[in-house]
C-alpha positions as CSV (number, residue, x, y, z in Angstrom):
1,X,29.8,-112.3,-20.4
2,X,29.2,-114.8,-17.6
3,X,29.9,-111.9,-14.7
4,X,27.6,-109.0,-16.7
5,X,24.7,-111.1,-17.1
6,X,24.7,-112.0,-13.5
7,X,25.2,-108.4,-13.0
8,X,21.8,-108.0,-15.2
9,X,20.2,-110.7,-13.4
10,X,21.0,-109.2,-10.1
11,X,19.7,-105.5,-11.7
12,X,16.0,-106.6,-12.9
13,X,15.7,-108.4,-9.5
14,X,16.0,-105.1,-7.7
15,X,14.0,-103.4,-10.1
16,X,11.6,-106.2,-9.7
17,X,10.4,-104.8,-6.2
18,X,11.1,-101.1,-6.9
19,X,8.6,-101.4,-9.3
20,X,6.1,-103.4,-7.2
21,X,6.5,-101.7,-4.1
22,X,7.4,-97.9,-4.9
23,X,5.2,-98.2,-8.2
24,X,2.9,-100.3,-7.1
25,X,2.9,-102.4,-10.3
26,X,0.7,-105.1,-9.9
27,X,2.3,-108.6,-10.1
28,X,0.6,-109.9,-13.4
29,X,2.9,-107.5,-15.1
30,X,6.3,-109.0,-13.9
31,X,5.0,-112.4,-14.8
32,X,3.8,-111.0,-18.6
33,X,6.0,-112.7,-21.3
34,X,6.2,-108.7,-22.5
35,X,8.3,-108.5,-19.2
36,X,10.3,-110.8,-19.4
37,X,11.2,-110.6,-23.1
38,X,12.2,-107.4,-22.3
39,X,14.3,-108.3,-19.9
40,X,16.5,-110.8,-21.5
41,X,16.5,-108.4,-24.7
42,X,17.9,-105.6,-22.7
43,X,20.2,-107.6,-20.7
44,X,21.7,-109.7,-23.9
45,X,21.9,-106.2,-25.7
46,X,23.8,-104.7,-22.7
47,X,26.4,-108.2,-22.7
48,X,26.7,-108.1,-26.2
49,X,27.7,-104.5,-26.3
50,X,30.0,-104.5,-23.5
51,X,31.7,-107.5,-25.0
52,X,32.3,-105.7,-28.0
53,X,33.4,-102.4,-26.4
54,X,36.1,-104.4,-24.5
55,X,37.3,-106.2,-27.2
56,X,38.4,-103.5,-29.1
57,X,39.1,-101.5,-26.2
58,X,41.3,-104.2,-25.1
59,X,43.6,-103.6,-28.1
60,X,44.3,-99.5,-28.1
61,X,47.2,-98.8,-26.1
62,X,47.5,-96.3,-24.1
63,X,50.3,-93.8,-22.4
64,X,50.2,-92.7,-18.9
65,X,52.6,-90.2,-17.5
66,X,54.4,-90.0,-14.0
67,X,56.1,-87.4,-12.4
68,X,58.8,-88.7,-9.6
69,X,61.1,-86.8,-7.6
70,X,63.3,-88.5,-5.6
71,X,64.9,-86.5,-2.6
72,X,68.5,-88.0,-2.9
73,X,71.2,-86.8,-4.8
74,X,72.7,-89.1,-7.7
75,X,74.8,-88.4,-10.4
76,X,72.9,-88.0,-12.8
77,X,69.6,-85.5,-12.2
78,X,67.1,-86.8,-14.8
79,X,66.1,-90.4,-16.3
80,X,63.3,-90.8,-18.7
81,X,62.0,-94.7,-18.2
82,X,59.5,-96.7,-19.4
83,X,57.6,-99.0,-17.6
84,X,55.3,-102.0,-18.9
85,X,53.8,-105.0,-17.5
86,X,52.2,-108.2,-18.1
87,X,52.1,-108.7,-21.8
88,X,50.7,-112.3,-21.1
89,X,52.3,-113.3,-24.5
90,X,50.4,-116.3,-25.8
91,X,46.9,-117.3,-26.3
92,X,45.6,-113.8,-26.3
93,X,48.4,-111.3,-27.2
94,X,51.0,-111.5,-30.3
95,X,53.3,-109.9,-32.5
96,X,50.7,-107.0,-33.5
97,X,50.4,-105.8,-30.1
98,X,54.4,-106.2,-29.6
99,X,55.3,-104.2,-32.3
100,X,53.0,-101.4,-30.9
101,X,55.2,-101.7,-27.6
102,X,58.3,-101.3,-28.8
103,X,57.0,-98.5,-31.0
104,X,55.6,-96.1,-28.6
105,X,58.1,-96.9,-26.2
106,X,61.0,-95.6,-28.4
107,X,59.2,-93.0,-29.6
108,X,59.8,-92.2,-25.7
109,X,63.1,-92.7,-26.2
110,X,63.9,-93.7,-22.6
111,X,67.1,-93.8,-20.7
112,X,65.8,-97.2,-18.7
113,X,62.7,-99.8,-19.6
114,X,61.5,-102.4,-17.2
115,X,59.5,-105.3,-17.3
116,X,57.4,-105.8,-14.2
117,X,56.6,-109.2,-15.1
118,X,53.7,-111.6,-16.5
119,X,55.7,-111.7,-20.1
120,X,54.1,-115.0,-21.1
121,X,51.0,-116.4,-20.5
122,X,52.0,-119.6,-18.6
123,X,52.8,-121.8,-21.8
124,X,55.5,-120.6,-23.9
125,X,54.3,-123.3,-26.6
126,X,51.5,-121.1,-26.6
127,X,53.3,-117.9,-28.2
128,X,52.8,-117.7,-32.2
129,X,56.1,-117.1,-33.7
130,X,58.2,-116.5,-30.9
131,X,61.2,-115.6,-33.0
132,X,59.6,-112.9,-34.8
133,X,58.4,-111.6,-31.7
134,X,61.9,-111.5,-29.9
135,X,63.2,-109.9,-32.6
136,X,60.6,-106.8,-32.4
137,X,61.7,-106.8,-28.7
138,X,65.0,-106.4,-29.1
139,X,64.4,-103.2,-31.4
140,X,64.3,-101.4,-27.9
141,X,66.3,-98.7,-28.0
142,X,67.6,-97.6,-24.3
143,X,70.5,-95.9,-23.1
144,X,71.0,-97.7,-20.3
145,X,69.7,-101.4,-21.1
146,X,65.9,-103.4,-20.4
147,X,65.6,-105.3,-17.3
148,X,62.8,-107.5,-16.3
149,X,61.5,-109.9,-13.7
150,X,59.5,-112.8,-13.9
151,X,55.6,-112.6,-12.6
152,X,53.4,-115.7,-11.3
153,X,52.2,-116.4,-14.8
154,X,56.3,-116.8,-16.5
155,X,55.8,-120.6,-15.4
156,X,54.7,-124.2,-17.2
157,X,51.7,-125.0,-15.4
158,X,48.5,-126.8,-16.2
159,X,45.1,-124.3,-15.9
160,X,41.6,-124.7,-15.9
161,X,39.2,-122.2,-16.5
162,X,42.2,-119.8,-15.8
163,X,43.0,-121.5,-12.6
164,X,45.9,-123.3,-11.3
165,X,45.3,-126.9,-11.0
166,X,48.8,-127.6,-9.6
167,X,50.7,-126.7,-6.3
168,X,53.3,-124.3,-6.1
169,X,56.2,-126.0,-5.7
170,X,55.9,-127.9,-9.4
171,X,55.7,-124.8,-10.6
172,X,58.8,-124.5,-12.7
173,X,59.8,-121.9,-15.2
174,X,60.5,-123.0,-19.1
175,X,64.1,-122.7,-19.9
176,X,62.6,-121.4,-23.1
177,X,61.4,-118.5,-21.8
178,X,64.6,-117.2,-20.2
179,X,66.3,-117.7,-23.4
180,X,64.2,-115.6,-25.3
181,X,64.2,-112.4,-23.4
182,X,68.5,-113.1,-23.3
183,X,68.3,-113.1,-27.0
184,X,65.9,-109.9,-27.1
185,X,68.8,-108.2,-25.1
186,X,66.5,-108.3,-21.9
187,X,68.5,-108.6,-18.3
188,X,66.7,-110.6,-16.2
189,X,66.9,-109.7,-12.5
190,X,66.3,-112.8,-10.0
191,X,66.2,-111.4,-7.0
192,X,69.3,-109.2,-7.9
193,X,70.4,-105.5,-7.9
194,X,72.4,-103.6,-10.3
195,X,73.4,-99.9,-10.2
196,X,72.2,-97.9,-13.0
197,X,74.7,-95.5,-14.4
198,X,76.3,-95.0,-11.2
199,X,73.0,-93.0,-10.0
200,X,70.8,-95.5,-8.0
201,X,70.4,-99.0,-7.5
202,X,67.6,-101.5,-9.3
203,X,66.4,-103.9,-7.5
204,X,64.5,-106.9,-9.0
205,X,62.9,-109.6,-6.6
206,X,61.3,-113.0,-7.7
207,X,57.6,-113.1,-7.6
208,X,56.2,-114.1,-4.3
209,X,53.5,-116.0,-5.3
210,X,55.8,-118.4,-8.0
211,X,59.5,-118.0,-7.9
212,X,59.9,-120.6,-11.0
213,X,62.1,-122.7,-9.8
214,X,60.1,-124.9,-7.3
215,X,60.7,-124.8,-3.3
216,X,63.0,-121.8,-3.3
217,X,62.1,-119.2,-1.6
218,X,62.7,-115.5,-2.6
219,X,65.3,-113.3,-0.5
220,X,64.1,-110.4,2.1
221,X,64.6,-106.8,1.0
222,X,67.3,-106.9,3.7
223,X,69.2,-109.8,1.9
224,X,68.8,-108.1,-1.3
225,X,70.1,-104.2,0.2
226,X,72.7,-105.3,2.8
227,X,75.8,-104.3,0.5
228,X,74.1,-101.6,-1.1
229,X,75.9,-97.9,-0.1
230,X,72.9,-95.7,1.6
231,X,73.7,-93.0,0.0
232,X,73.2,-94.4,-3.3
233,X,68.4,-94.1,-4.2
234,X,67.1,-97.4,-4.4
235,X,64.6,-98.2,-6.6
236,X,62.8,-101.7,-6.7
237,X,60.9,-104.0,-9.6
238,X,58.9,-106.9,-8.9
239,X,55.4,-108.0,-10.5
240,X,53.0,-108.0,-7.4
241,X,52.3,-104.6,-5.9
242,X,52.8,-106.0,-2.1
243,X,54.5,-105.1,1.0
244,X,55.5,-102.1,0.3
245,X,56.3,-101.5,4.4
246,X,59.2,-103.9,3.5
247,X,60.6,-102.2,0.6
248,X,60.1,-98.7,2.5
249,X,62.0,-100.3,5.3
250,X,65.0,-101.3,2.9
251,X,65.4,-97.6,2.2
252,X,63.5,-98.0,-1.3
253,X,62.8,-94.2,-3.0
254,X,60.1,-95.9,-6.0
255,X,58.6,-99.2,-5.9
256,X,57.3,-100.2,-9.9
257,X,55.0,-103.2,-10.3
258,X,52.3,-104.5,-12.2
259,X,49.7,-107.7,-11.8
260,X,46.7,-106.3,-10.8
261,X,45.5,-105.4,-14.4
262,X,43.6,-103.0,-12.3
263,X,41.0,-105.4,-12.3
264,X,40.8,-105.3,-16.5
265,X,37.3,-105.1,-16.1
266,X,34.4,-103.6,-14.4
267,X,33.6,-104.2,-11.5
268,X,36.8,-105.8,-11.1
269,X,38.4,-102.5,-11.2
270,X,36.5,-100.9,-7.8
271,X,37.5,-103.9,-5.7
272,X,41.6,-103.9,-6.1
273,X,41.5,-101.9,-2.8
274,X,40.4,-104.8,-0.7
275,X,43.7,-107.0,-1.7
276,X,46.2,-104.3,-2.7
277,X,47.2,-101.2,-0.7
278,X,48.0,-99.6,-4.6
279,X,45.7,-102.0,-6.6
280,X,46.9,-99.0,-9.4
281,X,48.5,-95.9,-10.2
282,X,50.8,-93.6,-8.3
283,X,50.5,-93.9,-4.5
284,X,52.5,-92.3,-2.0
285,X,53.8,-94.8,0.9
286,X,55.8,-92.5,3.7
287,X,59.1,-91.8,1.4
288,X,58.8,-94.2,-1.4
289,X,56.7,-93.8,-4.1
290,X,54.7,-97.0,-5.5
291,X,53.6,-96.9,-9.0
292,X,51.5,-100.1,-10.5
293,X,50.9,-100.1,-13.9
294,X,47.2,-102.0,-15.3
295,X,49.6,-103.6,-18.1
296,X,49.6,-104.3,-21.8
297,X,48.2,-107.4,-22.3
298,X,45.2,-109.3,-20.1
299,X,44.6,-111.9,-18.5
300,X,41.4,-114.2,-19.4
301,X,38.9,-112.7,-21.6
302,X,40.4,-110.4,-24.5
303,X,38.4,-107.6,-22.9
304,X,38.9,-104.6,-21.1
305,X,35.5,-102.1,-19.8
306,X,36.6,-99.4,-17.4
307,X,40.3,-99.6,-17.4
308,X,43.6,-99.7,-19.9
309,X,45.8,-101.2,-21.5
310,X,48.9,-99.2,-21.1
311,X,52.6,-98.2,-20.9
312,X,54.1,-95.8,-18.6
313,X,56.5,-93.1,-18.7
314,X,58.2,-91.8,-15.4
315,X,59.7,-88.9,-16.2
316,X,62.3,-89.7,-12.5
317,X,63.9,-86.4,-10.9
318,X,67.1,-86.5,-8.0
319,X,66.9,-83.6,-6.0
320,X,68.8,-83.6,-2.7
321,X,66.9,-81.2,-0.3
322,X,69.0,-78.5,1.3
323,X,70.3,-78.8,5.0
C-alpha cells in the first residue's frame, strides 16, 4: 500500500505541471480543496483496489509449461517434472494452499518434483499445524522421489519489517525443519548430487546467501561435479537464480531456481533484470538452460499485481545430436 501510494503521489506531481504548463491551468486550481480531494480519492480508490486484486490474485495458482531438450543422450528419453518454489510456509501460507500443490502437481503425475527452496518462512514456530501439513506433502506421488534444497529464508532468524536484523553467520537452520520434509518423504540435497534413474545427475547446492549452518561455506560447482562421469546431463537445483557462468562451466544442461518471486508485485516485477541475469522464466545461457520459477507462496505482503503464483511443469527431452 505504502509503495502504490507513493507511486500516486509521484503520478499527480507530474500531472501537477502537465496540467499547468501544457494546459495552462491556472494555479488557484491545484491549490482548490476540489483538487486535492480528488486526488487523495482517486489515489486511495486506486490502493484500495490494487490491494484487493492482489490479495486474491495472490491465492489462484497457476501452471506454467516448459519445453527442454537436452542434447545428450541418457537412458531414458523423457521425464515429466515438476518444479515449485518458495512456499514461505508460515505467517502467510498454510494448509489450504498446500493441498492445492500437491493436487495439481499429481494431477501432473510427474516422474521427478523439486523444491527450489524458501519452504518456510524463517520461523518454523510460525507454521499452523505443521503435521497436518507434512502429511498433505507427503501425498506426492513421483516415480522417481522429491528433492529439495534449502533457500535464505529455511533459517531461525529475527526480522524487522521483513528485514534481517542479524548477521549471517548466526543464521542457523531449525532442526525442526529438516525433520519435517524427512518425514514428508522429501530428500534434501546439501550441496550434494544424485543420479536420477541412471539418466543424469541432480545437483543441489546450499543457498549462497544463508547456508544454515553458520560460517560454512558452500562448495564450487567443481567440488560438487569432479566425480561426476561427463557423459552422464547434469542438471542443477539451488534457490537463487545466480552465476549461471559457473554452473555452465561445470558442464550443467538445466539450471532450476526460484527466489526472485519475479518481483510478486508491480513494479517490482520490471526491475529483476538489474540484479538477476534470469530474474524469471526460461532463459537460454550458451548450452544450459535456466528456468526460475515466481513461486507459490510470497514473501511480505499477501499480494501479488502483475505476476503469479505458480508451479511448473518441464516436460525434459534427451536427444543426442547426430555426428
Amino acid at each position: 500500500a505504502f509503495v502504490y501510494m507513493m507511486m500516486m503521489a509521484i503520478l499527480f506531481f507530474l500531472s501537477f505541471f502537465i496540467l499547468k504548463f501544457i494546459f495552462k491551468k491556472e494555479k488557484s486550481f491545484f491549490h482548490s480543496r476540489k483538487y486535492l480531494y480528488t486526488s487523495f480519492l482517486i489515489s486511495m480508490i486506486t490502493v484500495i483496489t490494487l490491494s484487493i486484486y492482489g490479495t486474491i490474485h495472490a491465492n489462484i495458482l497457476y501452471v506454467k509449461n516448459y519445453d527442454v531438450t537436452i542434447h545428450k543422450e541418457a537412458k531414458k528419453k523423457d521425464f515429466n517434472i515438476v518444479l515449485f518454489a518458495d512456499l514461505h510456509l508460515g505467517y502467510s501460507v498454510s494448509y489450504p494452499t498446500v493441498k492445492n500443490v500437491v493436487e495439481k502437481t499429481n494431477k501432473m503425475k510427474p516422474d521427478l518434483v523439486l523444491i527450489a527452496g524458501d519452504i518456510f518462512d524463517n520461523d518454523y514456530e510460525s507454521v499452523h499445524n505443521p503435521d497436518k501439513i507434512r502429511k498433505e506433502l507427503k501425498k506426492i506421488k513421483a516415480k522417481y522421489g522429491v528433492y529439495a534444497v534449502f533457500g535464505n529464508h529455511d533459517i531461525k532468524e529475527k526480522l524487522f519489517a521483513g528485514f534481517s536484523m542479524q548477521k549471517k553467520e548466526n543464521a542457523y537452520r531449525d532442526p525442526k525443519m529438516e525433520e519435517f520434509l524427512t518425514k514428508a518423504n522429501i530428500k534434501i540435497l546439501d550441496d550434494e548430487s544424485t543420479i536420477i534413474a541412471d539418466s543424469f545427475y541432480l545437483v543441489g547446492r546450499l543457498d549462497e546467501e544463508k547456508t544454515g549452518n553458520g560460517t560454512k561455506e558452500r562448495k564450487s560447482m567443481k567440488e560438487l561435479t569432479k566425480n561426476q562421469k561427463k557423459d552422464l546431463p547434469l542438471v542443477v537445483l539451488e534457490h537463487e537464480p545466480k552465476h549461471l557462468q559457473e554452473s555452465v562451466d561445470a558442464g550443467a544442461s538445466l539450471h532450476l531456481a526460484g527466489h526472485t518471486h519475479d518481483g510478486q508485485f508491480f513494479p517490482l516485477n520490471i526491475t529483476g533484470g538489474l540484479f538477476f541475469e534470469n530474474p524469471y522464466g526460461k532463459y537460454q545461457k550458451d548450452t544450459m538452460t535456466s528456468i526460475v520459477t515466481s513461486g507459490v507462496g510470497v514473501y511480505g505482503p499477501n499480494i501479488r499485481v502483475g505476476t503469479n503464483s505458480e508451479i511448473v511443469r518441464i516436460k525434459l527431452h534427451f536427444k543426442k545430436d547426430k555426428a
